[in-house]
C-alpha positions in Angstrom: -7.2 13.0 20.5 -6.4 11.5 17.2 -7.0 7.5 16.6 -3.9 6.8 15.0 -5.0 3.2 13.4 -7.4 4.9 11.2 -7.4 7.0 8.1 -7.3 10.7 9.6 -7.2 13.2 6.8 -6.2 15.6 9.3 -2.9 13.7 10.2 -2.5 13.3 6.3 -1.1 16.6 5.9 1.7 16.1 8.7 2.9 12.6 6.8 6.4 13.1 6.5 7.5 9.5 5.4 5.7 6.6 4.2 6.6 2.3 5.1 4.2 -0.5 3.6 4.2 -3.6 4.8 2.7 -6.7 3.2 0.1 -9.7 4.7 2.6 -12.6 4.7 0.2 -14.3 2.4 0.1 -11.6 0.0 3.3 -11.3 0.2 4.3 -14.6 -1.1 1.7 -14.5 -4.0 3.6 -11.3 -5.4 7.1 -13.4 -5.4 5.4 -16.0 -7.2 4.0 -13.6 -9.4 6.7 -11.6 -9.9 9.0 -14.6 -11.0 6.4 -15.7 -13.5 6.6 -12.1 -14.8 10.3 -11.9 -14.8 11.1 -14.7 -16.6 8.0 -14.2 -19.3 9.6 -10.6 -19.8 13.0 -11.1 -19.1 13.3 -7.9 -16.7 13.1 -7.2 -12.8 9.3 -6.8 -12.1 9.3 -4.7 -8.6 5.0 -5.4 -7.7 5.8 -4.6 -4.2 7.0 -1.4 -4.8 4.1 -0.3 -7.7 1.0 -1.8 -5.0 3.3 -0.1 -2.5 2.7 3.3 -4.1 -0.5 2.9 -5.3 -2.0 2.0 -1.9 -0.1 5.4 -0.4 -1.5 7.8 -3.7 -4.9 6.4 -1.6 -4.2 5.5 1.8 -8.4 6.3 2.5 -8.8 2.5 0.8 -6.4 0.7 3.0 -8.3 -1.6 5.2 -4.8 -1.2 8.5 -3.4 1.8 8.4 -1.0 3.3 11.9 0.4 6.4 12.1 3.5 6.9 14.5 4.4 10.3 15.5 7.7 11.6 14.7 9.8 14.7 15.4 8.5 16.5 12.4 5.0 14.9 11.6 3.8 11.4 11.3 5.0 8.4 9.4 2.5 6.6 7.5 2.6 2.8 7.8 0.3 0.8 5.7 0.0 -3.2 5.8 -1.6 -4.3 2.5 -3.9 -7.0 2.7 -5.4 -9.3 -0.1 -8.7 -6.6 0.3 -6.7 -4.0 -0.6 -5.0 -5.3 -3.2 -9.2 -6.3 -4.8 -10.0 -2.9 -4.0 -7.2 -0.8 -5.5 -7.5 -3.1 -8.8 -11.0 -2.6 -9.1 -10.9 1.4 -8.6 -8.4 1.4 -11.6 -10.8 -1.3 -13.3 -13.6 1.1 -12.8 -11.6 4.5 -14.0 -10.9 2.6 -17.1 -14.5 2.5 -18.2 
């Protein structure tokens, strides 16, 4: 039987729909970030949704990962934590060099 808290590249290819959700403390560090960027650049800046899709294009490096059955598949449900966040900026740090 599957583990469904884990990465499973098997279940991978029955994910149907995606839903992130963020570490409260995370979470408030990307408002405050996101205001500073806002107001520096005078547009929305949306970091939830970019670390949102960058952490599903690689769901392998997210530390809490569930996967709830649905009528068609599995809906992938990833809760970023601050780790994640250090590791998916230094895998684009390192595919940069």
């Amino acid at each position: 039987m599957a583990n469904y808290k884990k990465f499973d590249p098997r279940l991978e290819s029955l994910v149907v729909e995606t839903r992130t959700v963020f570490d409260p403390e995370v979470e408030s560090e990307i408002q405050q970030f996101d205001e500073q960027l806002d107001s520096k650049s005078g547009q929305d800046v949306d970091t939830q949704q970019k670390l949102s899709s960058l952490i599903h294009s690689q769901p392998q490096l997210a530390t809490q990962i569930f996967y709830e059955r649905a009528h068609t598949g599995f809906t992938r449900e990833i809760t970023v934590t601050r780790e994640d966040v250090e590791r998916l900026f230094t895998e684009i740090a390192s595919a940069w060099r």
